[in-house]
Residue, then its C-alpha position, 0 to 999 in steps of 0.5 A: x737618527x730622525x728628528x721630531x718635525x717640531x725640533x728647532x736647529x741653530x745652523x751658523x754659516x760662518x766666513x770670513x767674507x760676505x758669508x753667501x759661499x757657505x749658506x749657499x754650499x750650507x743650503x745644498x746639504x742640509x736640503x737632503x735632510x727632509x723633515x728637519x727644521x733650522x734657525x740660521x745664522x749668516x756670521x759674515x767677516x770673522x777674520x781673526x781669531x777673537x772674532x772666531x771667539x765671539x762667535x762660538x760665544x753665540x754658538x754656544x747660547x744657541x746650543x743651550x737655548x734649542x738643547x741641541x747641538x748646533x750646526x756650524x758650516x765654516x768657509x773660514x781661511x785663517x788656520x788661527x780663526x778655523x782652530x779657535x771656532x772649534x772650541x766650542x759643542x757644535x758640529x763644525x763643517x769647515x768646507x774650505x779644509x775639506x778640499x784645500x788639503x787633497x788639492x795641496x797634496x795634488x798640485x804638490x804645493x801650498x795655498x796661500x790661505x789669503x782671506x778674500x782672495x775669491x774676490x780680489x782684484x783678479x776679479x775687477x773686471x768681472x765686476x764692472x761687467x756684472x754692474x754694466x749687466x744690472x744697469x742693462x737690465x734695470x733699463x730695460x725691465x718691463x719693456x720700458x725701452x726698447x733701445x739697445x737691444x740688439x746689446x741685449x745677451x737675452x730677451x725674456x718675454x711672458x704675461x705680467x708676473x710671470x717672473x721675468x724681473x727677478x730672472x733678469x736681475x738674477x742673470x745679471x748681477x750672477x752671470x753679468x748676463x744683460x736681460x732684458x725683459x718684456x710683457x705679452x700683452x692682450x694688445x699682443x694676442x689681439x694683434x696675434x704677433x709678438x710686439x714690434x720691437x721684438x721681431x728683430x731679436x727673435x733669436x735671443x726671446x726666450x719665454x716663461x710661463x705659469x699656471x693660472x693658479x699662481x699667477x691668480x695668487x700673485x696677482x691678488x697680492x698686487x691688485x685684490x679683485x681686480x679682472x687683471x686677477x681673476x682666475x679667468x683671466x689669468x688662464x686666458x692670458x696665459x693660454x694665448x701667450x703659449x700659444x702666441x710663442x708656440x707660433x712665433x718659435x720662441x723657445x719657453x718653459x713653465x717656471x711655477x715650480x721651479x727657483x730662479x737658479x733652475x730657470x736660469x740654469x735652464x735658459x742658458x743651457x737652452x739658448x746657450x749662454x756661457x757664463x761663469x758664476x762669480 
């Protein structure tokens, strides 16, 4: 059934963790819907029955409020908080019940059904090296230094703003990847090479680009009318890095259009990185 464009929908990820697993899983199947509109709601650490509660209690003045039912994507492990969550007028997609039921029978055994298990201390030492990635890559943003890059896993390069700071923190604290980045420079394209530090670690650049369009718009937003800004500019700059990395072999793509998940995706497939999410 389709919808008016100016409805608005309540949509809870509820967890009994931090909440990401269903908004993210949540994200990827209210997408297939096109022209629908949502209001959403992150209900993190509902881990008993009574919490399970009060939280149909906000669903259900959700309901009332947009006259619609809401939408209820549920990661919830508790048998007793994923039973009291369906006492409400709401659409209850619980993801874990989905699959864990179909694995049971196919291993031929329970599961635990342990709230946070995902994220035990199985996973210790996944963490330390996600935070010893961050701290890596915070200490090497923007070429602030070039010291220990041969630790570096890879080394982004592109003209200012073009999205390398958010990629690298991304790699880092999902993939416990250590990114380094640096900027291209009009010294560089002067110079016609990469910049001095790089030349060693030619194998790990990785380049990324944008139109001059975007990269004006964002620009704008950190220095309003300045050369650094103007569109000119931004098409020359860009035009010379492409051609600076075409040159030195760096391996590059256009990230205007695409979310950090693609670039990264992209970069790691491209540079062949292997790493698991956490």
């Amino acid at each position: 059934m389709n919808m008016p464009t100016s409805v608005m929908r309540t949509v809870f990820f509820v967890s009994d963790g931090t909440g990401i697993t269903a908004e993210t899983l949540g994200h990827s199947l209210l997408s297939q819907f096109e022209g629908t509109h949502y209001r959403q709601v992150r209900v993190p650490f509902v881990d008993s029955p009574e919490k399970a509660r009060d939280c149909v209690q906000r669903i259900q003045e959700a309901g009332q409020r947009d006259g619609l039912r809401p939408i209820v994507v549920s990661t919830l492990v508790s048998a007793a908080a994923a039973e009291a969550l369906l006492e409400t007028d709401a659409l209850v997609l619980n993801l874990f019940a989905t699959f864990i039921e179909p694995l049971e029978q196919e291993l031929g055994c329970k599961a635990s059904r342990t709230i946070g298990q995902s994220h035990g201390r199985a996973n210790s030492e996944d963490y330390a090296a996600r935070i010893e990635a961050v701290n890596f890559t915070l200490a090497h943003d923007d070429g602030v230094s070039d010291v220990d890059l041969d630790k570096s896993d890879v080394i982004l390069v592109g003209v200012s703003r073009s999205g390398k700071t958010p990629t690298s923190l991304y790699l880092a604290l999902q993939f416990g990847i250590k990114a380094a980045n640096y900027p291209l420079i009009p010294e560089d394209f002067e110079r016609n090479r990469l910049p001095g530090a790089l030349a060693p670690h030619r194998h790990k650049l990785f380049g990324l680009s944008i139109s001059p369009d975007r990269l004006t718009q964002i620009r704008q937003e950190r220095r309003p009318d300045s050369r650094y800004a103007a569109l000119e500019n931004c098409r020359w700059e860009i035009d010379q890095a492409q051609k600076l990395m075409r040159r030195e072999g760096v391996r590059w793509l256009d990230s205007t259009t695409k979310s950090i998940e693609e670039i990264a995706a992209t970069l790691m497939q491209t540079v062949k990185l292997d790493r698991h999410t956490f």
